[in-house]
C-alpha positions, -999 to +999 in steps of 0.1 A: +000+000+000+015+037-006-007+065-005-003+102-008-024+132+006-014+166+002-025+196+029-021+230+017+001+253+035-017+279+066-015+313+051+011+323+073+036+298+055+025+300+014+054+328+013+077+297+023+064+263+020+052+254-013+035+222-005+029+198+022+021+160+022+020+128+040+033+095+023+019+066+041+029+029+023+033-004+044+068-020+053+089-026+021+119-053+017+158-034+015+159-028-024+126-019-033+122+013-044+092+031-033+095+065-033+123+081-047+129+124-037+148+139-062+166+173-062+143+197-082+156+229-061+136+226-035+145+218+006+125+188+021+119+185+056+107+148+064+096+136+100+090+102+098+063+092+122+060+055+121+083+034+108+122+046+098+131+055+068+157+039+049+178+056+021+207+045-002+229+073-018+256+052-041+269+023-018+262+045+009+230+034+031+211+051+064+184+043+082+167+073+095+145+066+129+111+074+134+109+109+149+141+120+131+139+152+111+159+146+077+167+176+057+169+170+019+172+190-012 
């Protein structure tokens, strides 16, 4: 299961977040790729609340705990 919802900025943020959204998908096995967040220019803050987040950059790999604030972009 992955599913996205998107949740539009307050009005007090618009000048400075362009979007907000939660990506919710069930446990996945090391190697499947199921999301993917690309540089487009843009900074990514990502808290994930259940479940970590694992990432592979080259043959580099982290595991990112729930709770964690990544910043990406």
């Amino acid at each position: 299961m992955v599913g996205i919802r998107f949740y539009p900025p307050c009005e007090e943020l618009r000048g400075i977040v362009a979007r907000i959204y939660a990506h919710e998908s069930s446990p996945s096995a090391p190697g499947d790729p199921r999301w993917l967040i690309v540089p487009d220019g843009d900074v990514k803050l990502i808290l994930p609340f259940a479940g970590a987040i694992r990432c592979q950059i080259g043959d580099t790999q982290r595991l990112h705990p729930v709770s964690r604030l990544i910043l990406s972009g």
